[in-house]
C-alpha positions as MATLAB code, in Angstrom:
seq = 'XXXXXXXXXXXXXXXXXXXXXXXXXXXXXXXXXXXXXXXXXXXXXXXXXXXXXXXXXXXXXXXXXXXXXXXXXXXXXXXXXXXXXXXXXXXXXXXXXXXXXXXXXXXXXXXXXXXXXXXXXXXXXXXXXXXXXXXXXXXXXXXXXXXXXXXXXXXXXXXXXXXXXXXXXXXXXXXXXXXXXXXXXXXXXXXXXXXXXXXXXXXXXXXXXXXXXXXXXXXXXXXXXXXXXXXXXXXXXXXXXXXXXXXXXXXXXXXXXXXXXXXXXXXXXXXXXXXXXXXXXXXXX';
ca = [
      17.549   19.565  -38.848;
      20.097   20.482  -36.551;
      21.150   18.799  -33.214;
      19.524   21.541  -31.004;
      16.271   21.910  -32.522;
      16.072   18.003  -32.645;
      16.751   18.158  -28.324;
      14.194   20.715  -28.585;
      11.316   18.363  -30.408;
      12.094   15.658  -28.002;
      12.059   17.750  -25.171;
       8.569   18.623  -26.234;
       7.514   15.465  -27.266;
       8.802   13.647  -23.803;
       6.843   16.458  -22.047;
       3.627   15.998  -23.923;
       3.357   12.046  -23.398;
       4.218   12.303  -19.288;
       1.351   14.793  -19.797;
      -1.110   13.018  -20.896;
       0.087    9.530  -19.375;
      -0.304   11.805  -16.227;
      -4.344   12.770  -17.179;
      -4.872    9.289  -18.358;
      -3.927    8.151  -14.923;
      -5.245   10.866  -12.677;
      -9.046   11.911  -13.939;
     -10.133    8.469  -12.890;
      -9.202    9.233   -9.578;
     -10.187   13.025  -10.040;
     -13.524   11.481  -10.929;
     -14.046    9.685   -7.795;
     -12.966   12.988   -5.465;
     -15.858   14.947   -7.460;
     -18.667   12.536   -7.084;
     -17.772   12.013   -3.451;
     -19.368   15.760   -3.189;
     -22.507   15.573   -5.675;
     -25.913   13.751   -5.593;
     -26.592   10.240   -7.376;
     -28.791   12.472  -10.217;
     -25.531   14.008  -11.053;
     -23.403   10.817  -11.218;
     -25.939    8.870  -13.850;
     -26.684   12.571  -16.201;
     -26.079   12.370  -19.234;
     -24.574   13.665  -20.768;
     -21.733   13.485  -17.849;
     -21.616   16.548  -15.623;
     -18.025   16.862  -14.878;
     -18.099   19.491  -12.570;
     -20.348   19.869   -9.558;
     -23.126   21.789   -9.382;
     -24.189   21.834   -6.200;
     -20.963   20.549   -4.132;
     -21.977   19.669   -1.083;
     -21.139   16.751    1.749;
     -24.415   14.975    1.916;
     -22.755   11.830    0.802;
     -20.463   12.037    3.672;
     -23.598   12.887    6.445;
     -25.184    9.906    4.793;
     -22.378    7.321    5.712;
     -22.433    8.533    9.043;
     -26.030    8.798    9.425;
     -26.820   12.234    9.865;
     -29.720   13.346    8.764;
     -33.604   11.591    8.673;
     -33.987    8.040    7.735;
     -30.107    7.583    6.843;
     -28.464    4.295    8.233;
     -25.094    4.871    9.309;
     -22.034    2.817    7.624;
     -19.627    2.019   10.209;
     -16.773    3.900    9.595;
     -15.444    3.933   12.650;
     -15.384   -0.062   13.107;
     -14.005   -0.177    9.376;
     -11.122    2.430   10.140;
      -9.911    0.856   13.271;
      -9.988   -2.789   11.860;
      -8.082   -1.694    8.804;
      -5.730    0.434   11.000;
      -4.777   -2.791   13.081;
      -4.300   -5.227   10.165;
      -2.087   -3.060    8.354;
       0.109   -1.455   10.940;
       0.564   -4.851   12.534;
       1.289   -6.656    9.365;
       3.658   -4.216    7.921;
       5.300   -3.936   11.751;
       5.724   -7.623   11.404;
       6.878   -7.997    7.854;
       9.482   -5.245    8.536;
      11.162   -7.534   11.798;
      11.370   -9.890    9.206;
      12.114   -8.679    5.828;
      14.647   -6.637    8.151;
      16.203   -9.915    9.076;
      15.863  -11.475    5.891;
      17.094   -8.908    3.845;
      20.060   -7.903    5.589;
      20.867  -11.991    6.006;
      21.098  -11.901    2.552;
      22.905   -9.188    1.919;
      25.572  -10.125    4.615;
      25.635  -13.908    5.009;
      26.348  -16.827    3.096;
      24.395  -20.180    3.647;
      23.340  -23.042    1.753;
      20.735  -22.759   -0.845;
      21.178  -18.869   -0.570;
      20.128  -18.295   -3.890;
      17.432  -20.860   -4.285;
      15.818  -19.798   -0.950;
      15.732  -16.069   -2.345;
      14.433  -17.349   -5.897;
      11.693  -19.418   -4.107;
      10.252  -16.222   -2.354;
      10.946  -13.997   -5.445;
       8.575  -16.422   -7.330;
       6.082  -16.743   -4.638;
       5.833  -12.796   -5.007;
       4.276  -13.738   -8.337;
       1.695  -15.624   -7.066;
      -1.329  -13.339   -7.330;
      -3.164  -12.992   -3.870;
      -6.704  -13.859   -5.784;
      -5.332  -17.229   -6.825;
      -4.885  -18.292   -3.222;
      -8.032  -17.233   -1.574;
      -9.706  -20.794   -2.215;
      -6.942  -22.943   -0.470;
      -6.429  -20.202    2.168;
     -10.183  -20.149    2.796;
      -9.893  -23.558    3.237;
      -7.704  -23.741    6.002;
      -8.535  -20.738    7.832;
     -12.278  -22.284    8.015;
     -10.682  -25.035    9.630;
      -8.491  -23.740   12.585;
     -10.998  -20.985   12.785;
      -9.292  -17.666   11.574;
     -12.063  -16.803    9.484;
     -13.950  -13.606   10.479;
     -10.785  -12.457   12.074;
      -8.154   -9.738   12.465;
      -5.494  -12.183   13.107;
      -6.504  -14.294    9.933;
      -6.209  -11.092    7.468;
      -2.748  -10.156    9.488;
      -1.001  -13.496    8.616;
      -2.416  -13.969    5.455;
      -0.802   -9.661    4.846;
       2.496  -10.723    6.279;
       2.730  -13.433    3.867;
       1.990  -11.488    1.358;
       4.499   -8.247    2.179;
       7.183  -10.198    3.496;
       9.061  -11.328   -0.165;
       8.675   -7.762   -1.580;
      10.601   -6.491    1.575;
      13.082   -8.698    2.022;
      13.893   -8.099   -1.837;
      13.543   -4.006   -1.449;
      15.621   -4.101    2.448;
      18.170   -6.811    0.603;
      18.823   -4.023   -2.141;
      19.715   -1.320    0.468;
      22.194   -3.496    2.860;
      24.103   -4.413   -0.404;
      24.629   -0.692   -1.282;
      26.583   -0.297    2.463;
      29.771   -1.046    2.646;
      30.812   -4.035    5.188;
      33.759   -2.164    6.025;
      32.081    0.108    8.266;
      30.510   -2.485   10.018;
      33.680   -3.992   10.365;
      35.186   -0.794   11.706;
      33.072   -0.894   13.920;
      33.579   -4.061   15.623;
      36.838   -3.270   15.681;
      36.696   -0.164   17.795;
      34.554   -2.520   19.919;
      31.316   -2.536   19.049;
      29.467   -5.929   18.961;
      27.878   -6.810   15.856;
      24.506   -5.991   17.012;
      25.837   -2.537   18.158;
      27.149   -2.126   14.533;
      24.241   -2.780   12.950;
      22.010   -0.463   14.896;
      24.527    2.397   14.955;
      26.175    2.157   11.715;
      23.853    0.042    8.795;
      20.573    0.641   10.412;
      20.439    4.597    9.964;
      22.227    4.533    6.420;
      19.364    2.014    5.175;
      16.309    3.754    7.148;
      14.880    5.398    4.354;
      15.005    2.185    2.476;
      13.454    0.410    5.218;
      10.760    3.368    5.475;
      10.020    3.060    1.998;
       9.657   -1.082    2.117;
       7.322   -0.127    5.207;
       5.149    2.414    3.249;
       4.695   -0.226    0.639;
       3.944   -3.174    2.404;
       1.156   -0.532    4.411;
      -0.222    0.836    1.315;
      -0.889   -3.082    0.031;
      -2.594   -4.418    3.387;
      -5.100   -0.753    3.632;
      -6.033   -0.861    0.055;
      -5.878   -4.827   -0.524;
      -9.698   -5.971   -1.640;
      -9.873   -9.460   -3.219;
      -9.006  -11.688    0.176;
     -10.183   -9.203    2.447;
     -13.269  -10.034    1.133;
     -13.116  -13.673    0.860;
     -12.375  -13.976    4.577;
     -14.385  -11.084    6.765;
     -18.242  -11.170    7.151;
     -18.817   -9.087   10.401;
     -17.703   -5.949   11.037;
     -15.452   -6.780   13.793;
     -13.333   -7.680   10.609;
     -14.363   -6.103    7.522;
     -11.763   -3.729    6.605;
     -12.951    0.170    4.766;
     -11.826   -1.412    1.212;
     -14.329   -4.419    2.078;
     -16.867   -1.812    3.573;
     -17.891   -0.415   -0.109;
     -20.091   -3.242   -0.538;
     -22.095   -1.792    1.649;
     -23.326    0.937   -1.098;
     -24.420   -2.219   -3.488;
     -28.130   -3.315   -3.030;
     -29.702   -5.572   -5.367;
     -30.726   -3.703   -8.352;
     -28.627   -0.215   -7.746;
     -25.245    1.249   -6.250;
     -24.849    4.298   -4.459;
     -22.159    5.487   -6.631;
     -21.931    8.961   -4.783;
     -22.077    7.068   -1.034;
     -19.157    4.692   -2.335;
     -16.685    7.215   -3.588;
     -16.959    9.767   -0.086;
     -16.552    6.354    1.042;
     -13.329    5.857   -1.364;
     -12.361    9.455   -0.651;
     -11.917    8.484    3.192;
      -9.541    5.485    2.036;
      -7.746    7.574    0.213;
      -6.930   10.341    2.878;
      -4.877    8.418    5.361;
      -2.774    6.971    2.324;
      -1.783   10.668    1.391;
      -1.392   11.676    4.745;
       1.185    8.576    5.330;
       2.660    9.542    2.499;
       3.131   12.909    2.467;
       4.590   12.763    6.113;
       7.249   10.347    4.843;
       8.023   11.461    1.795;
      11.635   12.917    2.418;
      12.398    9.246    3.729;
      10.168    7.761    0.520;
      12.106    9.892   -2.220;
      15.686    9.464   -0.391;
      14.808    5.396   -0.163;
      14.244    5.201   -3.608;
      17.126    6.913   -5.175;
      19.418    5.178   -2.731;
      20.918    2.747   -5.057;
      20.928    4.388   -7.572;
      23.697    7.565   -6.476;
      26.928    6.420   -5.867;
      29.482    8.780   -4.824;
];
């Protein structure tokens, strides 16, 4: 077997595994999209109808409560709460995995290393395994049942992964031009926000669409610590399909589909910044 035809078979081969890695990962979610637009009979046939056959958006009238005897989710109290909580958190963890990660990249101090092993290992940590001592305490000074409770507990949770991800990017610029540019007179603040800050934005936008994407679709301790809806976030507000002997499988995924939407909107928006932020260290030239 020659050398070509051998590029050729593993060409092939490479292409068929991404493929079906791809449909392994996407018809779940596929899944969800169609039975946001088809009635519970549909969802429990058997065997499975995969395609709709009567797409329509009576699962979405029903969470708003349109139509006779339907009782309305609230959407709107769910959206804001979880748009709150996870701009503010990821605004905060960005002030300070900004500071964090470019004091690591550009300073030395004692225990350098240690400190950024210690929050490397507390990144480990799953969130679940903490929601008994952080219930705890937020019982205690009162932050359960709050906005400000799930914020903190967020900002804790975002703030290693950023400073790791913003540390990265800092490292990849040179200190000479910072230099440079406290030379030519610029203070060091000046430097920073007219030299390193806009050749590590799309790193920074990439640590911010990350830490955003874990505080809107974040479950486990959302749960644990909201109860009202001055609180619950939309993740939290699927519950809301479960009664005591059935689920409203359709309800929860138009539900799940308007979760979903913002995410790709976000995303799509900053993608240029997203794509560019994660190929940064790795072009060099």
């Amino acid at each position: 077997m020659d050398g070509s035809l051998r590029k050729k078979i593993g060409s092939v081969a490479t292409w068929g595994l991404t493929f079906i890695l791809m449909v392994v990962i996407c018809v779940p979610g596929l899944w969800v999209v169609l039975t946001a637009f088809r009635p519970n009979g549909e969802v429990l046939a058997k065997p499975p109808v995969w395609i709709p056959e009567d797409p329509n958006l009576n699962n979405f009238a029903k969470i708003f409560g349109f139509g006779a005897d339907q009782v309305a989710i609230p959407v709107p109290a769910y959206f804001t709460n979880s748009l709150i909580i996870a701009l503010t958190s990821t605004a905060i963890a960005l002030l300070i995995g900004m500071s964090g990660g470019y004091a690591f990249a550009r300073y030395r101090f004692s225990f350098k290393n240690g400190l950024f092993l210690g929050l490397m290992l507390s990144r480990t940590v799953p969130g679940i395994a903490l929601s008994l001592p952080i219930f705890m305490i937020w019982s205690r000074i009162g932050l359960i049942d709050t906005k400000l409770g799930l914020i903190i507990v967020y900002v804790a949770l975002n703030v290693p992964f950023t400073i790791w991800l913003i540390d990265g990017f800092f490292r990849q610029i040179p200190k000479e031009m910072s230099e440079a540019a406290q030379v030519d007179g610029c203070t060091r603040w000046q430097a920073f926000w007219k030299i390193e800050f806009p050749l590590a934005k799309s790193g920074i936008a990439s640590a911010g669409i990350f830490a955003f994407l874990t505080s809107w679709n974040e479950y486990a301790l959302a749960s644990n610590l909201t109860r009202s809806t001055d609180s619950k976030t939309l993740p939290v507000g699927l519950m809301d399909f479960t009664a005591q002997f059935t689920i409203d499988w359709a309800g929860m995924s138009a539900m799940a589909v308007i979760i979903i939407i913002p995410a790709l909107i976000l995303t799509f928006l900053v993608q240029k910044h997203l794509i560019a932020g994660l190929t940064f260290g790795g072009v060099k030239g």
